[in-house]
C-alpha positions in Angstrom: 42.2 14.5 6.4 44.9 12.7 4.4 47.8 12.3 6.2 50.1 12.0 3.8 53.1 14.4 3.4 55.7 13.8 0.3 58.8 14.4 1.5 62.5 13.9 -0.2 63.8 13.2 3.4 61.4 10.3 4.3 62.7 7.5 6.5 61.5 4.1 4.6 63.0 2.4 7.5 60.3 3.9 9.0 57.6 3.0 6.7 58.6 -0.6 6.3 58.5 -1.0 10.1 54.9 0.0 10.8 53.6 -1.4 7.3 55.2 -4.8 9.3 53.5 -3.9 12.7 49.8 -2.5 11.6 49.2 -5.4 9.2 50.9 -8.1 12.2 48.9 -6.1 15.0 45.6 -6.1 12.5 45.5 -9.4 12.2 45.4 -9.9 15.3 43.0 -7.5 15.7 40.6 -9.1 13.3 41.0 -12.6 14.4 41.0 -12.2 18.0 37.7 -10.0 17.9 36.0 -12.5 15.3 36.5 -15.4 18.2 35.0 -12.6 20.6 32.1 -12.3 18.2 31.3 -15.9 17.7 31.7 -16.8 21.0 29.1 -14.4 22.1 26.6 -15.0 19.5 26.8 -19.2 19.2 26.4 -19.4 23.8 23.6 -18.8 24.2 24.5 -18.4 28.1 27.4 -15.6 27.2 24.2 -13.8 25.0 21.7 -13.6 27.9 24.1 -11.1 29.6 23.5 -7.2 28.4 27.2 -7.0 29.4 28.0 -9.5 27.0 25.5 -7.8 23.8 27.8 -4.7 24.3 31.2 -6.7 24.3 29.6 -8.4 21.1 29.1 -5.1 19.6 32.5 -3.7 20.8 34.0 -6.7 19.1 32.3 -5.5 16.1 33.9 -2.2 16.1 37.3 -4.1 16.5 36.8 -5.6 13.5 35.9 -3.0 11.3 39.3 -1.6 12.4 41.1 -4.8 12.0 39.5 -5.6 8.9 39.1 -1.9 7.0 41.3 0.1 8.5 44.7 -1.5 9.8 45.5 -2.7 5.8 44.0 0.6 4.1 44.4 3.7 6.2 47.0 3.0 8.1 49.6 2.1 5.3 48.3 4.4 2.1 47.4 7.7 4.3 49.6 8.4 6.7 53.5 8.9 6.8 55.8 10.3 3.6 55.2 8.3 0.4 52.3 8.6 -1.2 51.3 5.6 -2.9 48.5 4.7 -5.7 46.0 4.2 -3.2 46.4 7.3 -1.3 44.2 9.2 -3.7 41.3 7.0 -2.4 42.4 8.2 1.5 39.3 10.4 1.7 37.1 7.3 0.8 38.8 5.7 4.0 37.8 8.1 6.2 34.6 7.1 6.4 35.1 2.8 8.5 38.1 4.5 10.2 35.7 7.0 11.7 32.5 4.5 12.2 35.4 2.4 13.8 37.0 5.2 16.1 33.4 6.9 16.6 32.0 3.4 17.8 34.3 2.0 19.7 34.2 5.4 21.9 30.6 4.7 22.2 30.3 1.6 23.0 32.9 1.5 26.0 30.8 4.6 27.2 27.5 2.5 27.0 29.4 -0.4 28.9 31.1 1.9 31.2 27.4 3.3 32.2 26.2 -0.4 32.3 28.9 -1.6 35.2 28.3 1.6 36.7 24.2 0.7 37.3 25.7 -3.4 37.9 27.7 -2.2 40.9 26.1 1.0 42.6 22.3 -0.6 41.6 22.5 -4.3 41.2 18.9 -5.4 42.7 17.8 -2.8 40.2 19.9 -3.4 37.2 17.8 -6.5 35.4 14.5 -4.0 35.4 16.6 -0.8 33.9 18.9 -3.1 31.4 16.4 -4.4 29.6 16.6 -6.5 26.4 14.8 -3.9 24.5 17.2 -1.3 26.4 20.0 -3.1 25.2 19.1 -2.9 21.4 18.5 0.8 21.8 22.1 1.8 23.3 23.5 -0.3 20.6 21.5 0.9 17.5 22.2 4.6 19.3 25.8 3.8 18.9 26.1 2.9 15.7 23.7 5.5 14.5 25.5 8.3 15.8 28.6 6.4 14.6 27.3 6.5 10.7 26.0 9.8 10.7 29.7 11.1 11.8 30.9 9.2 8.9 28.5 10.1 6.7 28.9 14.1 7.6 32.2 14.3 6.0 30.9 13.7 2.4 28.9 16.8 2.8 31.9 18.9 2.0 33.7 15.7 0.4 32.8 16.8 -3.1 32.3 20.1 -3.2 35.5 21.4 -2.0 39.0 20.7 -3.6 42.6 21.6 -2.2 43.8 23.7 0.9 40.0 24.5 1.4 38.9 21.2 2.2 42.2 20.2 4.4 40.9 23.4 6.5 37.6 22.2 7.2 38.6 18.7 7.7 40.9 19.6 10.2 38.3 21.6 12.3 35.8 18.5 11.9 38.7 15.8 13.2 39.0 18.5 16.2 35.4 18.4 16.7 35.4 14.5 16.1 38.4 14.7 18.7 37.0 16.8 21.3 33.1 14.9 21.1 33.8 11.5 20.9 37.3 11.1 22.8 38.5 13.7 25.2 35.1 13.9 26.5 33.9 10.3 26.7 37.7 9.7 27.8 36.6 12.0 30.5 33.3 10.2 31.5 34.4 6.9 31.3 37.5 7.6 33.3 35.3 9.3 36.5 33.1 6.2 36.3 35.6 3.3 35.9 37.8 4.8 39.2 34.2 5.3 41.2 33.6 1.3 39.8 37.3 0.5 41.4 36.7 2.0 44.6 33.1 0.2 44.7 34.8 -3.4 44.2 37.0 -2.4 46.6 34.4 -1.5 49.2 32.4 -4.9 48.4 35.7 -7.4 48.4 36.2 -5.9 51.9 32.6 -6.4 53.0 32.2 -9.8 51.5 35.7 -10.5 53.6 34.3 -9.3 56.4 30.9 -11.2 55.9 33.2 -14.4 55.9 34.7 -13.9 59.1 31.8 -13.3 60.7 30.0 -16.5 59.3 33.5 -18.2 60.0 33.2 -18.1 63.6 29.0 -18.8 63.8 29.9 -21.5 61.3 32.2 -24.7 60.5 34.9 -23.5 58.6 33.6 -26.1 55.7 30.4 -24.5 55.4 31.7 -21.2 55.1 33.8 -22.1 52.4 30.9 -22.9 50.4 29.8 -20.2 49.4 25.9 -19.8 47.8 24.4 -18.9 44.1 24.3 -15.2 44.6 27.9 -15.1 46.0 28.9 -17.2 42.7 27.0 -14.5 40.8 28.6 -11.6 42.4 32.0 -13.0 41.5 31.8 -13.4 38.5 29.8 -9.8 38.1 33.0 -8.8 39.7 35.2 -10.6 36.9 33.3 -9.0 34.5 33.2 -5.3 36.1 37.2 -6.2 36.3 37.8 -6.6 32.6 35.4 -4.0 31.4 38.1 -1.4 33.5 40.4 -2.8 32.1 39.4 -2.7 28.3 38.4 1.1 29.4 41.7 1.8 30.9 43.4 1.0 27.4 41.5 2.9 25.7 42.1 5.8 27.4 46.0 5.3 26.9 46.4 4.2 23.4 44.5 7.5 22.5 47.0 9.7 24.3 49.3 9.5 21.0 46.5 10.9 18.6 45.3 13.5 20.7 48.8 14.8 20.8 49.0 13.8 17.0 45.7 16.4 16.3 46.9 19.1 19.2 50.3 19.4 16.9 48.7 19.3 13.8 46.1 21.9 14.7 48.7 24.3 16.0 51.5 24.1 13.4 49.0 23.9 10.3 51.0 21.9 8.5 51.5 18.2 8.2 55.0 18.0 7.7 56.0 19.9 10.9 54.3 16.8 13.0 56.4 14.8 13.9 56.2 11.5 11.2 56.8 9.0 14.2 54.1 10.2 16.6 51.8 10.2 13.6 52.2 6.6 12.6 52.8 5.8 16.9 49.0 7.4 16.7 47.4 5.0 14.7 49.5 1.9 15.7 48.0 2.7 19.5 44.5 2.9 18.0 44.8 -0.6 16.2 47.3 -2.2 18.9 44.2 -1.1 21.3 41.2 -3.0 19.6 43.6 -6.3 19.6 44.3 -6.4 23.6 40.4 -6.2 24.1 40.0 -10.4 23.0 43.0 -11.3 25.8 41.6 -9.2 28.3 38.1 -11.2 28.4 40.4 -15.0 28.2 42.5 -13.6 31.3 39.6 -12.4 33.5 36.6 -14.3 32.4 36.6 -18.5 32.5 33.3 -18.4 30.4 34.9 -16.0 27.7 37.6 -19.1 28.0 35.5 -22.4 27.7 33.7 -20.2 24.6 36.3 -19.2 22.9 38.2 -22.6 23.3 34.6 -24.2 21.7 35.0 -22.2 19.1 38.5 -23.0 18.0 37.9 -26.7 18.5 35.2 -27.0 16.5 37.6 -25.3 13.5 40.0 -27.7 13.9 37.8 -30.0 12.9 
């Protein structure tokens, strides 16, 4: 739907202030994720990981919203003025919902994926295979196209107060299938995932004061390749909650954006702040994902720092 209500009482204060923060919070968006991107595809360490392949494709989602939707939708479709552009909002449905559809996906595919690292880790290299890996992804983005691509059915053919209707019962659809459920999902998994690390930090603490007092507190300290490993599968696990648990929040505001809307009928009983709040969340969310991997992963770090040495060159 285009969300874009002419009004004689429309606060440009307003407007001005989140043209400012969706371009500032795009650009982030966009640059941040591109690092994401490169760093995954140029190490060829980071790529081995199916963790990683998922991230790389989450990053891609990131950008499609950084890159197609942050300066496009978000400033010509939603809020009071209607500008030039905002005849061509309809057009911009479609990478706003490959971008919104994917991203849901794609934390739902990683979500399962720490799920089987932590409850099934001596089985997780023979169930996440490479092959595996390419078919969750392609899955994703398929289903992501087609959702696009479903709009145009009606797209053409109807005009006026007719389309608005049926575009408002798809976005409640699109709402419901893709968000509150997934939200859902991914939510039950990530807080089981918590209270598994929890388990194993305590069990690992405990395995270190029992070797502790059959061994010299030097060689305890030491500890071997697989306890390396499971640290850093921790790390990761850690960030992936994380990235999930934003998600979850920044959506809040457009679920409450489409609840109102669906109930009142009419665009210019929403509330205009919580509108634009809606889609400033969704961007503001994509941009956070790129400084949640620097904070909690050192190889995301020594990648990403690569990356931006080399350009300074």
């Amino acid at each position: 739907m285009a969300e874009v209500s002419n009004t004689t009482n429309c606060d440009q204060t307003l407007e001005i202030t989140f043209w400012v923060l969706n371009l500032t919070i795009g650009a982030v968006t966009l640059s941040g994720n591109i690092i994401v991107f490169a760093a995954i595809v140029t190490n060829s360490t980071l790529r081995q990981y199916p963790l990683n392949q998922f991230l790389a494709s989450l990053a891609v989602s990131d950008i499609i919203m950084g890159a197609c939707v942050s300066p496009t939708y978000s400033l010509f479709c939603l809020g009071c003025l209607d500008y030039p552009l905002s005849k061509y909002c309809r057009l911009m449905e479609g990478p706003k919902d490959i971008a919104l559809s994917s991203s849901s996906l794609n934390l739902l595919v990683i979500s399962c994926d720490r799920y089987l690292a932590v409850y099934w880790p001596l089985r997780y290299q023979t169930i996440m295979t490479s092959r595996r890996v390419v078919l969750l992804c392609c899955l994703s983005w398929g289903v992501s196209l087609t959702v696009a691509g479903i709009r145009h059915l009606w797209m053409h053919t109807k005009q006026g107060a007719e389309l608005d209707q049926i575009d408002s019962v798809y976005n409640v659809w699109l709402i419901t299938l893709f968000v509150v459920i997934p939200c859902i999902i991914i939510t039950i998994i990530n807080i089981k995932i918590t209270l598994a690390i929890r388990k194993q930090v305590q069990r690992m603490q405990d395995i270190a004061l029992e070797i502790a007092h059959a061994l010299n507190e030097t060689e305890a300290n030491n500890p071997d390749e697989s306890q390396v490993e499971e640290i850093r599968n921790r790390k990761g696990t850690f960030a992936c909650v994380l990235v999930v648990m934003v998600f979850v929040v920044c959506w809040i505001p457009r679920v409450i954006f489409n609840f109102q809307y669906r109930t009142k009928g009419n665009l210019t009983a929403v509330n205009t702040l919580v509108q634009k709040l809606s889609m400033f969340f969704l961007i503001a969310q994509s941009s956070v994902n790129p400084f949640i991997y620097s904070l909690c992963r050192a190889d995301f770090q020594r990648a990403a720092a690569k990356i931006l040495k080399c350009n300074s060159h």
